[in-house]
N, C-alpha and C positions, 0 to 999 in steps of 0.2 A: 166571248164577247159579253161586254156589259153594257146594261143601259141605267141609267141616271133621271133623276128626275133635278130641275132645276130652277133658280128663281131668276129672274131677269129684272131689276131695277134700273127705270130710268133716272140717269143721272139729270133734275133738274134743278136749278134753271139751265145748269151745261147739258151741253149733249151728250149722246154716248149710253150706256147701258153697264152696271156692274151686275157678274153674277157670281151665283153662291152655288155650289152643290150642297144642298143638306147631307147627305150621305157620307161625305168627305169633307167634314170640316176642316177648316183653314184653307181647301181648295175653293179659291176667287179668281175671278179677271175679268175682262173689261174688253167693250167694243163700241167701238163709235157709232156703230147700229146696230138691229140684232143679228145680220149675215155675219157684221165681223165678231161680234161677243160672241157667238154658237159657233164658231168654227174656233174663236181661241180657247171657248170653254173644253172642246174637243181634248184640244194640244193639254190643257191643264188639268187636266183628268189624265190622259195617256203620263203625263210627267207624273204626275201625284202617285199612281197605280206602281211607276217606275219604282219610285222610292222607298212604296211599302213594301216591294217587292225587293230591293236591297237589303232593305231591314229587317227582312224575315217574317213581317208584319201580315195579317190575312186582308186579304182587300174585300172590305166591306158591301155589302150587295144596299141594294135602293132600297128605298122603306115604302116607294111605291106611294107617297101621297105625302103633302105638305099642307098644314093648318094656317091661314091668315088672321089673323084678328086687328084689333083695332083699340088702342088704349089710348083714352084720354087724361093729360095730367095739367092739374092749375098752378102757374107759378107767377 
């Protein structure tokens, strides 16, 4: 079993929520709340894990913590 740490962005002004696993880059998806975005992130993590695991690929473990910041730019 693996655990994941994850980001959850809300989609605004739409609703819904996209998330990212840092751990598994390119693994994204999306829920029109967070019940449904945490239970599709589930499904795309189990898909993602599938794939590396077709391709011989090692499935990378969680890095256990994620850094926010915050960048201003003038245009």
């Amino acid at each position: 079993m693996y655990t994941y740490t994850i980001i959850l962005e809300p989609n605004y002004p739409e609703e819904g929520y996209t998330v990212r696993v840092p751990a598994l880059p390119g693994c994204i998806t999306y829920g029109w709340n967070k019940e449904e975005a945490i239970k599709r992130t589930k499904e795309a993590i189990d898909g993602f894990i599938e794939g590396l695991q077709k391709a011989g690929e090692l499935i990378p473990e969680d890095i256990g913590r994620v850094e926010l910041a915050t960048v201003r730019v003038c245009w």
